[in-house]
N, C-alpha and C positions, 0 to 999 in steps of 0.2 A: 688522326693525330691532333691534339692541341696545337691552338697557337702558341708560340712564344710571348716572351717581350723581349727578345731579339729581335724577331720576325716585325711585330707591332712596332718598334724602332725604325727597322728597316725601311718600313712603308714611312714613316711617321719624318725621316729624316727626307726623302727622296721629297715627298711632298714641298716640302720648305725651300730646299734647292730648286725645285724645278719652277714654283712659282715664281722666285726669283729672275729665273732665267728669264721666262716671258714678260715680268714686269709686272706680275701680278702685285707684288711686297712693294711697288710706287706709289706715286699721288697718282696715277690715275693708267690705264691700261695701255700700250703704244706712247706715252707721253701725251695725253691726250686728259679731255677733263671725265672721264668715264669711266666707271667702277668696271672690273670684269661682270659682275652680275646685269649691269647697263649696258655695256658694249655686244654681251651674249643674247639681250630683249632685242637689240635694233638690228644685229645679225638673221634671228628669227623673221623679226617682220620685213624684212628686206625680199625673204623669199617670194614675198606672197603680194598682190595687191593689197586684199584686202584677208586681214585675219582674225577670228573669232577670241576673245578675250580668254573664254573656259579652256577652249584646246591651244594656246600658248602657255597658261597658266600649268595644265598638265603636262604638254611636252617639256616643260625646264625646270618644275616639281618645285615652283616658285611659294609659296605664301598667299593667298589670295590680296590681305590688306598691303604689303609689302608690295605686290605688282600692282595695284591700285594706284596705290603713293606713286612711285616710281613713273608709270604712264603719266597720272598729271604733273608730274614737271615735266616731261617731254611735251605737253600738252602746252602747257602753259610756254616752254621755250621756242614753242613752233615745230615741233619734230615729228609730232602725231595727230592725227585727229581721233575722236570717238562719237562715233552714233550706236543708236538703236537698230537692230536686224530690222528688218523688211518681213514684215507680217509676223514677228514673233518681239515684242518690245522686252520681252526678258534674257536677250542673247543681245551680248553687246560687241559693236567691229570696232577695230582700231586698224587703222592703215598709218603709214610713212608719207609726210608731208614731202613736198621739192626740197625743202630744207631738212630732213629728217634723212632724204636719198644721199645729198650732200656730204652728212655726217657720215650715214652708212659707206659711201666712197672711199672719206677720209681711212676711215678705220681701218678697211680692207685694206686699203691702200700702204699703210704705217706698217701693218700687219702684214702683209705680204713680202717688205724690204725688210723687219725685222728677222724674219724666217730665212729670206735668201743669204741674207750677210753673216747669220748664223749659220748655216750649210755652206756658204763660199769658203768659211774659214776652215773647215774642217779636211781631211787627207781623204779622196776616198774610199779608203776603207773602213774610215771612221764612221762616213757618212751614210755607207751602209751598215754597219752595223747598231747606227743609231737609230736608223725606220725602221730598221727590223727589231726594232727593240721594244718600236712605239706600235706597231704591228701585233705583237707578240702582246703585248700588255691591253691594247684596244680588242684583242680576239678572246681572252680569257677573262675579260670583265665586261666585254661588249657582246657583239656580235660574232657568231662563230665564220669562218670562212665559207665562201660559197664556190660551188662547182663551175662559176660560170668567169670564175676568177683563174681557174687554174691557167700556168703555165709551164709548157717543158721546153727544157732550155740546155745548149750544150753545157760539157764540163767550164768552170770555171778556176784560177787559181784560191785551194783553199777545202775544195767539193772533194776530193780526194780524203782526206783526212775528214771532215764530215762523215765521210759511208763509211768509212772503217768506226769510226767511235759508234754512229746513230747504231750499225748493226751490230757491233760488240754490246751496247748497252740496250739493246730491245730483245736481246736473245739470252739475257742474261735476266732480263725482267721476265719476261713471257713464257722461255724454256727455261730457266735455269743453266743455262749451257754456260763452261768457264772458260776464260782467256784465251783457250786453244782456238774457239770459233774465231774469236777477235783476230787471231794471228793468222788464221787461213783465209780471213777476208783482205788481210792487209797481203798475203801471195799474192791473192785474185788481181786487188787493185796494183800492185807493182807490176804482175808483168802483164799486165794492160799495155802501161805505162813502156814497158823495157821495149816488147814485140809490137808496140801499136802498129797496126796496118788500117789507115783513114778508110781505103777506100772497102772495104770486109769487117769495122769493126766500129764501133761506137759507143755512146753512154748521153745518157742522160740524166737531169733535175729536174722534180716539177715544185715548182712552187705556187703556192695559193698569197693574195697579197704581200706578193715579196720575198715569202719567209718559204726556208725549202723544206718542205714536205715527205719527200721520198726522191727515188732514185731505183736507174736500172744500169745493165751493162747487157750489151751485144757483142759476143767474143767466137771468134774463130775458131772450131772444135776441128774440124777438116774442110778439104774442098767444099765439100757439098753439104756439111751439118754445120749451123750455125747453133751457139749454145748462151741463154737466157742467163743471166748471172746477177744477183747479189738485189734481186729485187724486193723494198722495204717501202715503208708509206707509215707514215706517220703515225700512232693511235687517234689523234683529235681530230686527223682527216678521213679517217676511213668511213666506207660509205660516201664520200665524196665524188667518186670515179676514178681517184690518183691511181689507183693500181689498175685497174683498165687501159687507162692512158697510155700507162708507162709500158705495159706489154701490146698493145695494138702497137706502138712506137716502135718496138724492137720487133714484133713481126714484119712492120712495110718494111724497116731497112731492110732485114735479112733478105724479103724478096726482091728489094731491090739490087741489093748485093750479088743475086744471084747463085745462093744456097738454094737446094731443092728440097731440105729441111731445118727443122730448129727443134731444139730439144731442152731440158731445163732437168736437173735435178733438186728435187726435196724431200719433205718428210712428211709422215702420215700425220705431226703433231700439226701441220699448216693446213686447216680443210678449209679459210676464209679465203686461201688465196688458191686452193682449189678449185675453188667456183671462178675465181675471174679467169685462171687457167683453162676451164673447160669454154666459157663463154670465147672466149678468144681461140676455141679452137685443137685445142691441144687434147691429150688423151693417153690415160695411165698406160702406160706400154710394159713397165718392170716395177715390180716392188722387190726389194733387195733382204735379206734376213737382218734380223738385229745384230746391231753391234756396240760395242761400247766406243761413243764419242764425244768429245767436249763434254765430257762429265757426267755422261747420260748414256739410256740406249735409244739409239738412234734408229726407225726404221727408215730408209731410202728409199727415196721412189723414182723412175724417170720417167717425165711425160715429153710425148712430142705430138709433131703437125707438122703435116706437108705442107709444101708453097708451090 
């Protein structure tokens, strides 16, 4: 699909505000005499004792003659030094002077009370959904999430109406299935809610840097069957482990719960989450005939596993 020039707006405006925000659109970054592009050099060399001139210039996709300039005034202000490598005189180091550390303090320093006072002010709910927001935008133009990030997490208020939308709106993209799914997830999730019994029943979130990802339910079928429900995971996370997580999760409870089984129904159109199904254990026990469901023919299937 083409871009707009709504879309191109969109970005185009967000940029202008946000710089604002941080104090980029000032005389100088934190109130301070330092361009962002300056404040972001002496951030860089702060990490390091000593750091190579070529791989700072690459990692901040700077200009060669631009970062030239730029080091000798810190050079000349006391903030850097620059030598030649040690056996190679065509690789040049630049380190962070005591007065250069100084500065880099200051900065952090500005820069750290600017961020808090910005988040003190905010309601928390605001304040989460504002990292999730920077979360969310650093994963789809950065780095994608990693597995070593994830977290599962009880219900929280708000996660309720999440799984009922995420699953209305992933089975609607994926199967084609209509509102009727949506409306039999929003049963599921109500009488969670109506009948909960804490100690026989559960649910979980997982999220990866913050942002939630998927989602399971652990629900009381009978005495002795416990029954897997409304399990989803993200598309941008899969592959990640989420959906493993989230059903090993809901197997330890059930055994700890003290069900002697767990069982799950789905469809033959789900063979991704068949595979995490079998690794955890589980095993096609029924496939059910077609029927017409949420908009579709549906085959059913029930798998289970002893505990």
């Amino acid at each position: 699909m083409a871009v707009t020039v709504e879309e191109i707006g969109t970005v185009r405006s967000f940029n202008r505000f946000y710089t604002g925000v941080i104090g980029v659109l000032g005389e100088g970054l934190v109130q301070t005499p330092y361009s962002l592009t300056e404040a972001w050099v002496i951030f860089e060399l702060a990490q390091e004792a000593d750091t190579e001139v070529l791989a700072l210039r690459r990692a901040l996709g700077l200009d060669p003659g631009y970062l030239s300039r730029m080091l000798a005034r810190f050079e000349a202000d006391g903030l850097v030094e620059r030598e030649r490598a040690a056996g190679d005189g065509r690789r040049r180091i630049v380190r962070l002077t005591p007065r250069g550390r100084e500065v880099f303090g200051m900065l952090d320093e500005r820069s750290v009370a600017d961020i808090r006072g910005m988040l003190d002010g905010l309601p928390d709910g605001d304040r989460r959904r504002l990292l999730a927001a920077m979360r969310s935008i650093h994963e789809v133009l950065g780095d994608r999430p990693r597995a070593g990030g994830l977290v599962l997490r009880p219900l929280r208020q708000g996660d309720l109406g999440w799984v009922v939308e995420r699953n209305g709106a992933l089975y609607d993209e994926e199967c084609g299935w209509d509102r009727t799914y949506e409306a039999l997830v929003a049963e599921v999730v109500a009488d969670y809610v109506r009948d909960h019994d804490p100690e026989r029943e559960n649910a979980w979130i997982a999220e990866a840097g913050g942002v939630r990802v998927g989602g399971v339910f652990c629900v009381r079928r009978d005495d002795d069957v416990a029954q897997l429900r409304l399990l989803h995971v993200e598309p941008d996370t899969r592959g990640m482990g989420v959906g493993a997580a989230l059903v090993g999760e809901c197997v330890r409870f059930a055994a700890d719960a003290g069900y002697s089984e767990i069982m799950l129904w789905t469809t033959a159109l789900q063979r991704p989450a068949h595979r995490v199904y079998e690794r955890a254990g589980f095993t096609l026990e029924e496939e059910e005939p077609p029927v017409e469901r949420f908009g579709d023919v549906v085959h059913g299937q029930v798998w289970r596993r002893k505990l």
